[in-house]
C-alpha positions in Angstrom: 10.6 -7.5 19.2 12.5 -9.9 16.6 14.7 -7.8 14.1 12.4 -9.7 11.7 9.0 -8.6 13.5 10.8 -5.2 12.8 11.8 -5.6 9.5 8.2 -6.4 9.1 6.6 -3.8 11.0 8.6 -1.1 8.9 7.0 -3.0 5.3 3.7 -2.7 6.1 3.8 0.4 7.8 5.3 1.6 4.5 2.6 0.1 2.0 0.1 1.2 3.7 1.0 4.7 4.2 2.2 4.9 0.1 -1.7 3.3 -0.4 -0.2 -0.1 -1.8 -2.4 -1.4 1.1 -5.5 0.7 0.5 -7.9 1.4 3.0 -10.4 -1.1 3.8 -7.9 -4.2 2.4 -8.1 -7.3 3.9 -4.1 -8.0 5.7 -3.8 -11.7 5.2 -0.8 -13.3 7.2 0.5 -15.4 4.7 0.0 -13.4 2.1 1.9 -10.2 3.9 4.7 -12.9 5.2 5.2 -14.0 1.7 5.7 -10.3 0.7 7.9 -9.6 3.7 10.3 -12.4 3.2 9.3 -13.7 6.8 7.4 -16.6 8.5 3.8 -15.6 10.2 4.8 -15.2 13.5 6.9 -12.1 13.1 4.5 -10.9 10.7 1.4 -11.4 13.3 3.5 -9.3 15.9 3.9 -6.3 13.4 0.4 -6.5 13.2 -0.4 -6.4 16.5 1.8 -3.0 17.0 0.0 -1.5 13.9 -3.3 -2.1 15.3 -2.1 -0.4 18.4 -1.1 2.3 16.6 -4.1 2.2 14.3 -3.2 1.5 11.0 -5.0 -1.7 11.2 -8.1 -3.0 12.8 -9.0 -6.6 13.6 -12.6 -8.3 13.3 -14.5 -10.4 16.2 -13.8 -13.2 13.2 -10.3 -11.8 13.8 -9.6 -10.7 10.6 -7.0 -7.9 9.9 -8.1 -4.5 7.6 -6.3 -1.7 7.0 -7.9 1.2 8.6 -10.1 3.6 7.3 -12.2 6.3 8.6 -15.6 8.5 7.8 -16.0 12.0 7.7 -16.6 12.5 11.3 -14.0 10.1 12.1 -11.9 12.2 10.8 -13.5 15.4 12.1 -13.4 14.1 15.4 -9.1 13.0 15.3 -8.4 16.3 14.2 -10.7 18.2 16.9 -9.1 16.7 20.1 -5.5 16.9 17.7 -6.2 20.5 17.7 -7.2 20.6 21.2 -4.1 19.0 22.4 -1.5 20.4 20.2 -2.9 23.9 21.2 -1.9 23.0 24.7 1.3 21.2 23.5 2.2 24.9 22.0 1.2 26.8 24.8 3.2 24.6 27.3 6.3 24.6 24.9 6.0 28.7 25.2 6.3 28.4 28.8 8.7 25.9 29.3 11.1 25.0 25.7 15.0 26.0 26.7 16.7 27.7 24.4 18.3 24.8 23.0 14.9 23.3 21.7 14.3 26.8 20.4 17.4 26.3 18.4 16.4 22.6 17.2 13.2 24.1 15.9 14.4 26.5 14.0 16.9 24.4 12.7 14.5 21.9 11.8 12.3 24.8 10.2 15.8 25.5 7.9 16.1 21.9 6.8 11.9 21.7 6.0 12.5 25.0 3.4 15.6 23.0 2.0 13.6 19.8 1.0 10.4 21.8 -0.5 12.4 24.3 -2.5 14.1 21.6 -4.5 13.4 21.5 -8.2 10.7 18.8 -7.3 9.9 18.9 -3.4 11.3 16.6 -1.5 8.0 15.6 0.0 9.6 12.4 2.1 11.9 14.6 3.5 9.3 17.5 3.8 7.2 14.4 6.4 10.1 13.4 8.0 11.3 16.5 9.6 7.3 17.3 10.1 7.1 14.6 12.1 10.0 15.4 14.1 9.2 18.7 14.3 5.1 18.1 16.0 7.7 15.6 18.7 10.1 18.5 19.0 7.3 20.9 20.3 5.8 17.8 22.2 8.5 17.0 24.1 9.2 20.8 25.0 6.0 21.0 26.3 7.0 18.1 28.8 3.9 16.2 29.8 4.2 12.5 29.4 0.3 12.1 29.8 -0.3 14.8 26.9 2.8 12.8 25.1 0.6 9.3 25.6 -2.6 10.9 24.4 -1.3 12.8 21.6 0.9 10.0 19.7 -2.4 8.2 19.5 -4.4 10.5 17.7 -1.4 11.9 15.2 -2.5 9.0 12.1 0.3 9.3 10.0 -1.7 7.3 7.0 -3.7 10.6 7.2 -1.0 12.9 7.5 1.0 11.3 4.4 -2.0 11.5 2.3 -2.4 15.1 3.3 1.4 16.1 2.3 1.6 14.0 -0.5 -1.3 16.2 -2.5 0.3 19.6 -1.1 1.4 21.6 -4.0 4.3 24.0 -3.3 2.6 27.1 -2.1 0.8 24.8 0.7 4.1 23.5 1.9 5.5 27.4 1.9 2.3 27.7 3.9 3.1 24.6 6.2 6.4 26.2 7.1 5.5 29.7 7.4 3.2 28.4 10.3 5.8 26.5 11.7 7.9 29.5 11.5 5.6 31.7 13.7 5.0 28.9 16.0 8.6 28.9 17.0 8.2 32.9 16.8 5.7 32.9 19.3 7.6 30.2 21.8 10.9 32.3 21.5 8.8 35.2 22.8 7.4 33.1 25.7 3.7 33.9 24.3 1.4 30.7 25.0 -1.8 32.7 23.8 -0.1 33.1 20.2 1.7 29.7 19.7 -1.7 28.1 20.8 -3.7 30.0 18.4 -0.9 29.4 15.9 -0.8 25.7 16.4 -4.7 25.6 15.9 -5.2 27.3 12.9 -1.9 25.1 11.2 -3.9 21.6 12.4 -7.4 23.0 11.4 -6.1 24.2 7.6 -4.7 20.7 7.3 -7.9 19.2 8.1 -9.7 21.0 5.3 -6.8 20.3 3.0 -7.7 16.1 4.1 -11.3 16.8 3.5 -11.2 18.8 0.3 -8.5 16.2 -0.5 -10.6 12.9 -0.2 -14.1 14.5 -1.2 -15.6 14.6 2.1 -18.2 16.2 3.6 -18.0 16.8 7.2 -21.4 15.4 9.1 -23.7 17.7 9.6 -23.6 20.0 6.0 
């Protein structure tokens, strides 16, 4: 990839996870090159990637939209999510050296210094959430569950999520986080799985409560 593709890659990416590209929004190539500062072609390869990673989605008319998803949609990301990060837990339990046991706990310290600023630092707050979901990944070390996982983590779903999180549902974020690492320290899969599910299964309801959705079949 071109430093340009990159550069624009990284802008769309950003507008659509702030929502300046709202779900549903017809991506243009030279409209989005004109706002990136770049020619179509590296524009056309940052799409590509983003529909790869699903943020975009591309018509038989091959037209570009930015993603968006229904009820079960949704339901159904954060089921197998649950599924696999259970087992992403479990495996860390069994097999995270003591070093990654120190990262996450570190991590954990810098999460509580971004959301007990004045104003939460909810940037920050996703950042180190991301890093922290990888961190437990990668102990778990299982390239297959690695491969499945990144597809189904949506971060336009995740950002919209934190964004509407006051500060007792970050407190609540990082208390789970907290006793996740609790339970991996002890070498207790059955707890850092059940853990793990309850902290992916609250944050779906937070989504759906979030957007007004009903999930199918109430």
């Amino acid at each position: 990839m071109s430093k340009a593709s990159d550069r624009a890659y990284e802008q769309i990416r950003a507008k659509i996870l702030s929502g300046e590209f709202s779900p549903g929004s017809q991506l243009k190539e030279e409209e989005v090159a004109e706002i990136c500062g770049v020619s179509r072609t590296p524009v056309r390869d940052a799409m590509s990637r983003l529909e790869n990673e699903m943020f975009i989605y591309r018509t038989e008319s091959q037209r570009s939209f930015v993603s968006e998803w229904s009820g079960g949609d949704v339901e159904e990301i954060f089921t197998l999510r649950t599924m696999l990060e259970r087992h992403a837990s479990s495996r860390a339990a069994e097999r995270a050296s003591e070093a990654m046991i120190a990262n996450l706990r570190a991590n954990n310290a810098a999460i509580a210094e971004a959301i007990r600023q004045p104003v939460p630092d909810v940037d920050a707050f996703l950042q180190l959430n991301r890093l922290y979901h990888a961190m437990i990944l990668e102990a778990a070390a299982s390239d297959r569950l690695a491969m499945m996982l990144n597809r189904l983590v949506l971060q336009p779903i995740v950002h919209r999520t934190a964004l509407r999180y006051d500060r007792a549902q970050l407190e609540r974020s990082l208390a789970e986080h907290e006793e996740i690492v609790a339970a991996i320290a002890r070498r207790d899969p059955d707890w850092a799985g059940a853990v793990m599910t309850s902290h992916i299964r609250r944050a779906y309801h937070v989504y759906m409560n979030q957007n007004g959705i009903t999930p199918e079949g109430f």
